[in-house]
Structure formats: C-alpha cells, structure tokens
N, C-alpha and C positions, 0 to 999 in steps of 0.2 A: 409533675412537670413544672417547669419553671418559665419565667423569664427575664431575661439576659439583657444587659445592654453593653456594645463592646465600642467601647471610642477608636480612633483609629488616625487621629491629629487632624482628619477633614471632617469627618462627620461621626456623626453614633450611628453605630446598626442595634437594630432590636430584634434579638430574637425570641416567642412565643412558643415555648412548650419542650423546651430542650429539657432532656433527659438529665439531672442533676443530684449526684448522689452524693453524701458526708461521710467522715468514717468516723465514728465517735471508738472506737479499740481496732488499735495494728501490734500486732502480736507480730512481730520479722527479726529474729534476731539476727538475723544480715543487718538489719541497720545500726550504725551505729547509734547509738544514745538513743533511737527508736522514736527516733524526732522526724517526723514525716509531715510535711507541712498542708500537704493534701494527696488527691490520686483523681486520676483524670483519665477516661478512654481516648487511649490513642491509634486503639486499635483498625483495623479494615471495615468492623460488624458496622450495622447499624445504629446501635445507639454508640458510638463512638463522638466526642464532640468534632472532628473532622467533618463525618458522614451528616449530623445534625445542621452544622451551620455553613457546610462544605460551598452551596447555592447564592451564597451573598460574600463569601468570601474565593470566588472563581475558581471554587478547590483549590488554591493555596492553603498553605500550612508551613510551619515551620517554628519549633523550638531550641532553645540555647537551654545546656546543662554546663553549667560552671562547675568548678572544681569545686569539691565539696566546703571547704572549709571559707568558701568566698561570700560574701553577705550580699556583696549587691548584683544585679543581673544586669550585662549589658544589652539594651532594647533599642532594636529598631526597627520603627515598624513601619518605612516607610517602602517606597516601589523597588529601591536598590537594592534591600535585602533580597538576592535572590539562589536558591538552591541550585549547584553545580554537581 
C-alpha cells in the first residue's frame, strides 16, 4: 500500500494505504503504438481508487478522456465541474 497526497486548489488530502499498482509490460495490441501511460481501477470492487479514497472525496469522481492524439488534458477540478 501506499500513500497519496492529492491537491485539489484548497487544500491537500492525504491518503494512507491506498492500494497502488505499476505496470512495468502491456502486451494490448488494441493499442495503438502500445503506449499506455498507466492503468488505474475504476471499477465498482473494492480496491478500486474510487471506493479507496471515495470518504474524503463525498464519493464524487469524475474523469476527461481526450481524443487520443490530444497532448494536453483539460482540468477542472473545481465544485462546477459536475456530472449530468
């Protein structure tokens, strides 16, 4: 396990012992160029990082996937981003 600290423009949360894994070989020929910059549980289960830090962050969540060939990610991480 690990720990985490995640900024958030008001303050840092720290989280203690969150479940964090690497992938050192992705073998996906779906991907193209097989450039995978990491992998991350998004799942429902338990060790999902959701369900991990779900309690400091009011069970919100919420990721942006850009179009692939896009370099930069647009972030906001403030109260207005809100899922519809």
């Amino acid at each position: 396990s690990e720990k985490r600290l995640f900024d958030n423009g008001a303050n840092t949360i720290k989280h203690e012992g969150i479940v964090f894994g690497c992938v050192h070989h992705e073998d996906n020929p779906d991907f193209a160029l097989r450039k995978v910059p990491g992998l991350v549980g998004l799942g429902r289960g338990p060790l999902s990082l959701v369900k991990q830090i779900g309690s400091s962050i009011d069970d919100k969540f919420a990721y942006c996937l850009p179009p692939y060939r896009n370099e930069k990610i647009p972030w906001d991480s403030s109260n207005s981003a809100m899922m519809q």
